[in-house]
RODO-2510 file (C-alpha; in nm, 4 decimals, decimal comma):
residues 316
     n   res          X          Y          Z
     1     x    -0,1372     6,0699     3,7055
     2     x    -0,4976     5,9949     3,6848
     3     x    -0,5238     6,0275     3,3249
     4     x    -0,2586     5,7815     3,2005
     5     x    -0,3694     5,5246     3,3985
     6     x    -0,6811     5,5484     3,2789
     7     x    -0,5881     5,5772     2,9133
     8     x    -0,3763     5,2353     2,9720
     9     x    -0,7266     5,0670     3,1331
    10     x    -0,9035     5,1496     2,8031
    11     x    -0,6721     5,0492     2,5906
    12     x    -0,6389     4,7260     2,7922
    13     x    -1,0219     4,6626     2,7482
    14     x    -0,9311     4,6995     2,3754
    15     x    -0,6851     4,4628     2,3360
    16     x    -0,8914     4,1840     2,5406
    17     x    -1,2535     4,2668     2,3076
    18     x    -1,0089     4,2305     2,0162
    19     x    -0,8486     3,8937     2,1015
    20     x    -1,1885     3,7339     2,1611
    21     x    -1,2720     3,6436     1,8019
    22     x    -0,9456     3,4905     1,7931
    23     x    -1,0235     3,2404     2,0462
    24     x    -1,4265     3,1724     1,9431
    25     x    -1,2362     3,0878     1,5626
    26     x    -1,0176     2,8412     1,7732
    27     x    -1,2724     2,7171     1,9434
    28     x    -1,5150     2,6617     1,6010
    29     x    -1,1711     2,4887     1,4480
    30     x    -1,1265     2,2316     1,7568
    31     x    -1,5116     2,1368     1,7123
    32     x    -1,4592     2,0625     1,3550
    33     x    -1,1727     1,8324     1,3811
    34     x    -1,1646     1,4470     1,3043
    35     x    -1,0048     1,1447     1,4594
    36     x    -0,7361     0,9046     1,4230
    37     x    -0,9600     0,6301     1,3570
    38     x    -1,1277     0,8199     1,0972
    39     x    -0,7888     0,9019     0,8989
    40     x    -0,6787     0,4948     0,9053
    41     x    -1,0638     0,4612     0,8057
    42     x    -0,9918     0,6159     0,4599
    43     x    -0,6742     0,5293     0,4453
    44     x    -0,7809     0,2021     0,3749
    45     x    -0,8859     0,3400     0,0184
    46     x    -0,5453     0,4236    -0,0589
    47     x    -0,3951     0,3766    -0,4378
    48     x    -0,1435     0,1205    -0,2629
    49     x    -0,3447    -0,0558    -0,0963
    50     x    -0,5561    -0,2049    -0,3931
    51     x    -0,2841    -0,2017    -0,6142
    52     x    -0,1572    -0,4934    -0,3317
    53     x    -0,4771    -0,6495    -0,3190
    54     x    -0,4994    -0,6797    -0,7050
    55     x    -0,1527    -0,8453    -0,6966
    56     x    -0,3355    -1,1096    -0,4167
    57     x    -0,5729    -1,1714    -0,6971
    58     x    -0,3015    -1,1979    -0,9761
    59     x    -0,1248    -1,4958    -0,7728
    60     x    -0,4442    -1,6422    -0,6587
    61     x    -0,5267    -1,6808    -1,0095
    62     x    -0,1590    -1,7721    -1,1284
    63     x    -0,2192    -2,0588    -0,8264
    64     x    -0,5099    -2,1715    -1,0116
    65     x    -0,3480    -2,1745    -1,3724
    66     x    -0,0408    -2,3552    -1,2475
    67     x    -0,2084    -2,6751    -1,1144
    68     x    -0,3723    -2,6961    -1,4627
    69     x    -0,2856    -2,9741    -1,6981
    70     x    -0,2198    -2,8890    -2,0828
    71     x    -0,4842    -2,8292    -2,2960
    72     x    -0,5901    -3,1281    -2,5629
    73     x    -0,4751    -3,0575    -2,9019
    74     x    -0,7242    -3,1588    -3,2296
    75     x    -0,5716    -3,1726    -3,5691
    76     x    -0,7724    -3,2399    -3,8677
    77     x    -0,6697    -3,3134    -4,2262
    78     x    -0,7605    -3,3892    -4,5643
    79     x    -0,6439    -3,5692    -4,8480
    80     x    -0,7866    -3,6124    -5,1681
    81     x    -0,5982    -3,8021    -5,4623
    82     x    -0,5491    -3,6307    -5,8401
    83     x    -0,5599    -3,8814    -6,0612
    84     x    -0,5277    -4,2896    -6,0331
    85     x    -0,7256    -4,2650    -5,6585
    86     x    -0,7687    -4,6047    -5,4392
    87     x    -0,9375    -4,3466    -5,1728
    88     x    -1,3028    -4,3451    -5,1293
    89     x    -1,5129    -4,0514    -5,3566
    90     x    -1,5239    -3,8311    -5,0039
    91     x    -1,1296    -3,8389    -4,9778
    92     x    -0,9896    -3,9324    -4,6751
    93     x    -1,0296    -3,6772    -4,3975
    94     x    -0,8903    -3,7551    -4,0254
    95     x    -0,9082    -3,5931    -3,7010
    96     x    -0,6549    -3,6610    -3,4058
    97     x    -0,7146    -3,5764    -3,0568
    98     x    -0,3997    -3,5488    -2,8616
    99     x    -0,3336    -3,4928    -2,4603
   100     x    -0,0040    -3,4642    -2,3082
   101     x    -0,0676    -3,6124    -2,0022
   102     x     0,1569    -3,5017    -1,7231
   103     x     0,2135    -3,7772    -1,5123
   104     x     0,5518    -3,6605    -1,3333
   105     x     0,3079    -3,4828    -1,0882
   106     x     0,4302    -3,1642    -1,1765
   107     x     0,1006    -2,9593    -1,2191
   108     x     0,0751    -2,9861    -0,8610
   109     x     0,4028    -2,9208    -0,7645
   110     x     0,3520    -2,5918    -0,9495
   111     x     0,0409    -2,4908    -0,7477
   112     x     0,1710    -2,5840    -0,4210
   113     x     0,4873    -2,3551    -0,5108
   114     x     0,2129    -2,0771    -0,6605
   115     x    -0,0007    -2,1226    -0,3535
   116     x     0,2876    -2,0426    -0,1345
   117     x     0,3585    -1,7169    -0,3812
   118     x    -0,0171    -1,6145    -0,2932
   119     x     0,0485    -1,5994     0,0697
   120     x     0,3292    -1,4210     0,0461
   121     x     0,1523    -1,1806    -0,1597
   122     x    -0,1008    -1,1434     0,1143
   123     x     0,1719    -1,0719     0,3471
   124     x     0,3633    -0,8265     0,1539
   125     x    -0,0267    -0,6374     0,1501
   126     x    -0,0337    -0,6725     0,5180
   127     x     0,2918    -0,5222     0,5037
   128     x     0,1932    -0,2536     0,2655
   129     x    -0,1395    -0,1870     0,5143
   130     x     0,0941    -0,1468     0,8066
   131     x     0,3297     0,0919     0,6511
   132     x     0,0182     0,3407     0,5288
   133     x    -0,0879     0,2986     0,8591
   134     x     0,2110     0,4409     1,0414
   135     x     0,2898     0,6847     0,7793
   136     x    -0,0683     0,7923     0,8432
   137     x    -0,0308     0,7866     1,2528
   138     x     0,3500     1,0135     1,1794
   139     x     0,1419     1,2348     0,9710
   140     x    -0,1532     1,2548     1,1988
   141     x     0,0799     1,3638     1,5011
   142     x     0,2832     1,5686     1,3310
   143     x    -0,0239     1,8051     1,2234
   144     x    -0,1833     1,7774     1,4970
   145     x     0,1557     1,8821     1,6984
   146     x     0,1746     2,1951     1,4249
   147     x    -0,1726     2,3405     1,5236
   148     x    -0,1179     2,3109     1,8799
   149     x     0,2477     2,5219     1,8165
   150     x     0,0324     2,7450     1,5718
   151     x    -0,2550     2,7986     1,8570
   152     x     0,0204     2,8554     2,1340
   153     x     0,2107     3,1457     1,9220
   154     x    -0,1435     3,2608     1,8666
   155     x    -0,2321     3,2582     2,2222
   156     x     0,1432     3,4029     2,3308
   157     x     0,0714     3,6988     2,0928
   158     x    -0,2130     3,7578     2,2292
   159     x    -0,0604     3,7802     2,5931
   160     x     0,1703     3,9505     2,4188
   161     x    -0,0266     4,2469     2,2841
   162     x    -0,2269     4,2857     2,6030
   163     x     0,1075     4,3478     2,7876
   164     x     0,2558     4,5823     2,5087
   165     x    -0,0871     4,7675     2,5717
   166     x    -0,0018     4,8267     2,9145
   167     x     0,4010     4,8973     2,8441
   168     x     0,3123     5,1494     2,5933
   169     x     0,0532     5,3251     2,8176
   170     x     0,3348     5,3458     3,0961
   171     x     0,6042     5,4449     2,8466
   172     x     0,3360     5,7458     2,7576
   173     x     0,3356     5,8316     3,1302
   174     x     0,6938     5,8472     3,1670
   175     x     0,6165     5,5703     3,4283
   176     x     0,9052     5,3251     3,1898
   177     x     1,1918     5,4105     3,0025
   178     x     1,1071     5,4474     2,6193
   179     x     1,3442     5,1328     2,5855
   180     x     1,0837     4,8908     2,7166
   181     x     0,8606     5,0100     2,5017
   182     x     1,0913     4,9257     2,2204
   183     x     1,1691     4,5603     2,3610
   184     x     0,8158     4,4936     2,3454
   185     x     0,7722     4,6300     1,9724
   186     x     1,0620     4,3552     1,8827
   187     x     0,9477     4,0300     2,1074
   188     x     0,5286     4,1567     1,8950
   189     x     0,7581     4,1215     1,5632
   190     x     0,9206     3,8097     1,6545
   191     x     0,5983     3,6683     1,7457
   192     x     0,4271     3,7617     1,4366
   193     x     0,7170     3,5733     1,2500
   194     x     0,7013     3,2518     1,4127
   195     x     0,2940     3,2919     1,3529
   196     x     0,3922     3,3106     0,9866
   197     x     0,5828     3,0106     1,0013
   198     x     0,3551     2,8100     1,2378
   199     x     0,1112     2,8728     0,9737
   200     x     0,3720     2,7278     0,6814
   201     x     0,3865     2,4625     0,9348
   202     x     0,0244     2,2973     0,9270
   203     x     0,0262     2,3811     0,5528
   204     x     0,3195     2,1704     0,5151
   205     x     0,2065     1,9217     0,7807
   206     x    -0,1730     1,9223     0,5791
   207     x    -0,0380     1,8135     0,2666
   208     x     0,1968     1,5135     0,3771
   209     x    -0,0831     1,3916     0,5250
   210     x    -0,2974     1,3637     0,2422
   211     x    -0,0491     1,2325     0,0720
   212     x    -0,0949     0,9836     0,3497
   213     x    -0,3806     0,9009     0,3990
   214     x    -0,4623     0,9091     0,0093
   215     x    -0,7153     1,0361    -0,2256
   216     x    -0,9752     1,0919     0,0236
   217     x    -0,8033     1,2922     0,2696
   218     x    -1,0107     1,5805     0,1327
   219     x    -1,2870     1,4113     0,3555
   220     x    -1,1548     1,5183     0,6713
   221     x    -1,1475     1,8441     0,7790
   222     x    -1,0883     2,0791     1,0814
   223     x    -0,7522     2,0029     1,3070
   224     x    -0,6968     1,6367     1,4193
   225     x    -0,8445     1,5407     1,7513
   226     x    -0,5744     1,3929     1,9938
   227     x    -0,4377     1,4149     2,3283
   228     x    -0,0746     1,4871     2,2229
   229     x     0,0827     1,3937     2,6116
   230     x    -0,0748     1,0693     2,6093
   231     x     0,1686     0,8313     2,4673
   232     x     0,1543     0,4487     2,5268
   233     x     0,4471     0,3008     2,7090
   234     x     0,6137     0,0490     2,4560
   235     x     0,6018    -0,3316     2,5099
   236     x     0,9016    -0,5144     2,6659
   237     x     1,1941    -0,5904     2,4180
   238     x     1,1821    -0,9283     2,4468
   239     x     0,7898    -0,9119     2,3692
   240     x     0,8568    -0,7226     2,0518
   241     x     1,0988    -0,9167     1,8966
   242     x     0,9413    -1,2283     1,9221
   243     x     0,6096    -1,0495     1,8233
   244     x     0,8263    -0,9140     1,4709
   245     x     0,9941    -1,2694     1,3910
   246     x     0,6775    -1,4274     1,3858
   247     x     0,4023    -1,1944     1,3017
   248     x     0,5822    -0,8774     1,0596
   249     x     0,4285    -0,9279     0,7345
   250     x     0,7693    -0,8852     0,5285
   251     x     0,9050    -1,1894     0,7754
   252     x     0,5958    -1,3775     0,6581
   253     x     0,6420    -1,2906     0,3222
   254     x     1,0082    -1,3943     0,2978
   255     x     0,9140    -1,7492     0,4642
   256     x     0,6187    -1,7915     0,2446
   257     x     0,8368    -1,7227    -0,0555
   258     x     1,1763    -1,9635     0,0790
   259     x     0,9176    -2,2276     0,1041
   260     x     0,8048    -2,1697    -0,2598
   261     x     1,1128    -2,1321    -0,3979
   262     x     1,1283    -2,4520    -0,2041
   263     x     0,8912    -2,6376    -0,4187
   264     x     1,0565    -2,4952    -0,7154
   265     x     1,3438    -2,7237    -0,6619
   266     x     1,0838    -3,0104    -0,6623
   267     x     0,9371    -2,8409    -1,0082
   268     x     1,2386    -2,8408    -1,1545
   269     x     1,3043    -3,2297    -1,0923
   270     x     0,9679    -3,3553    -1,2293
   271     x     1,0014    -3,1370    -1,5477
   272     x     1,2882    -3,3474    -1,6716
   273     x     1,0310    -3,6025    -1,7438
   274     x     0,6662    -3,4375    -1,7053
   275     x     0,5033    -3,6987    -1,8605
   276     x     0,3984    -3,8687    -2,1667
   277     x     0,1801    -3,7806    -2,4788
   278     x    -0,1335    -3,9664    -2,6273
   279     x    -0,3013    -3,9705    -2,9853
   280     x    -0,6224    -4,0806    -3,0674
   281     x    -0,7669    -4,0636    -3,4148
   282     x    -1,0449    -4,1393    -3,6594
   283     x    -1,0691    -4,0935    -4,0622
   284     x    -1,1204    -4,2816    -4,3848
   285     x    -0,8966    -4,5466    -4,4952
   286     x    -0,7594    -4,5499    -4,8595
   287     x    -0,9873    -4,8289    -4,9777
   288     x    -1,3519    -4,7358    -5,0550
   289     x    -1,5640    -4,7708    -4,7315
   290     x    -1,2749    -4,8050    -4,5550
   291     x    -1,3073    -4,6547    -4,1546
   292     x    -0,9943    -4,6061    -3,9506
   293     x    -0,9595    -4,5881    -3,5719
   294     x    -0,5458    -4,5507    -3,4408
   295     x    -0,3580    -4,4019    -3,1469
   296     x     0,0056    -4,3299    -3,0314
   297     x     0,1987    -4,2586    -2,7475
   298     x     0,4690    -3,9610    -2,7689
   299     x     0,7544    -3,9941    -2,5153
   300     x     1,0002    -3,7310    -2,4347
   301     x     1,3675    -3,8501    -2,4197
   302     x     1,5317    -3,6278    -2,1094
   303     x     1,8515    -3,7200    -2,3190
   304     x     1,9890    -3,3314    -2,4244
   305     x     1,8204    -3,1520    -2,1339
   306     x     1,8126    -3,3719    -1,7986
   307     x     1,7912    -3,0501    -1,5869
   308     x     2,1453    -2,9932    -1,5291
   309     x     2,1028    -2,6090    -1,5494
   310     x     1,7426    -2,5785    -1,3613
   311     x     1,7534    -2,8054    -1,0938
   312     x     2,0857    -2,6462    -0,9913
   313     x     1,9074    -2,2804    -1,0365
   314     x     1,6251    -2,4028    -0,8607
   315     x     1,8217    -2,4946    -0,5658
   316     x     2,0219    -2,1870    -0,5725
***
């Protein structure tokens, strides 16, 4: 009986001198990873995210064009007679200078309503910020949950092994029924399966978060770095929802936007009569010598369009 038993003690000293790599590569893995803080840090580079902050800029500027009166207008001419002229030898050339000046206030009205579009476009990249960042935190756990599963299976196999060590020496001995010894060989299979998998697992885990996280994600390497049983408890329900009707970004954005749509109404009413129109020109009269200074006022008649359609889409 000597001999078995110490057949099973070497073979047992086998199986633990072969499992140590396995651990030291854990261990090298672990001291490689990177942090939360570290994923949202690049995250912050994501596509998205300046695509949002480029459409900040886009209303900031459309704020700026929208206050903006219209631009002057100069027309020049020239006329020169054929035959049986009273004009001077030059001809007579004039130049007008014309300004529609929009005295109905609406240029303003339009930036207030454009302003109001800007912050809502500043919410809505708040909003965009705060989604990337939870998809990123989701993403972030979930791998991190998949290389803890993968580094338990690896860990149970290795249990596993050492014990079928020991079964198979005492099935050798006739010490335990050849059945055991089978049992074992199954449960080592099993467990080599669900290694397989685990390790589909963080692949799949790996590339939904750098889909995440973004372009960058190539940056971080290693397994994440978190304390998976340390969860925060939540705030109180009251706390939250009065927390998401006055502070989540899409509420923000909607009230930013009902207030310009708002001032659209106003819009709408001071562009049935925006203003008036004035002409200034200069030229050479038909006589010889003769200088000409004239102006003119252009009025619009809100006669065939007095808003009837806008204002009432406006306020719809």
């Amino acid at each position: 009986m000597k001999r078995p038993h110490l057949v099973a003690n070497l073979l047992l000293a086998l199986a633990l001198l072969g499992a140590a790599p396995a651990k030291a590569e854990e261990s090298a893995e672990a001291g490689e990873g990177f942090s939360l803080e570290s994923a949202l840090a690049i995250a912050e580079t994501h596509p998205i995210l300046r695509a949002a902050t480029a459409a900040i800029r886009i209303a900031e500027g459309n704020a700026i064009t929208a206050g903006h009166w219209t631009n002057p207008i100069v027309e020049a001419s020239y006329w020169k007679a054929l035959m049986h002229s009273s004009y001077d030898v030059v001809g007579t050339p004039t130049v007008t200078v014309g300004q529609f000046l929009e005295l109905g206030g609406t240029p303003a009205a339009r930036r207030r309503s454009a302003q109001a579009e800007a912050r809502a476009a500043q919410a809505d990249r708040d909003d965009v910020a705060r989604g990337v960042a939870w998809t990123v935190r989701e993403a972030f756990v979930r791998l991190a949950a998949s290389h803890e599963r993968r580094r338990i299976l690896a860990d149970t196999r290795s249990d596993l092994e050492r014990a079928s060590t020991i079964v198979r020496a005492r099935v050798g001995s006739g010490m335990a029924p050849r059945y055991d010894g089978s049992r074992m060989q199954l449960a080592l299979e099993q467990t080599a399966a669900d290694a397989g998998a685990a390790e589909a697992d963080v692949a799949r885990a790996r590339g939904a978060f750098d889909v995440a996280v973004g372009p960058r994600a190539a940056e971080l390497r290693g397994a994440p770095r978190i304390d998976l049983l340390a969860v925060a408890p939540p705030p109180p329900l009251a706390a939250a929802l009065d927390t998401a009707r006055r502070l989540r970004p899409d509420v923000v954005a909607a009230r930013h936007r009902a207030e310009a749509a708002s001032i659209d109404v106003d819009v709408a009413k001071r562009s049935v009569f925006p203003g008036i129109g004035v002409r200034i020109g200069v030229g050479f009269g038909q006589a010889p010598g003769q200088l000409d200074v004239g102006g003119g006022v252009v009025v619009p008649l809100p006669v065939i369009e007095r808003g009837q359609g806008s204002v009432r889409a406006a306020e719809a």
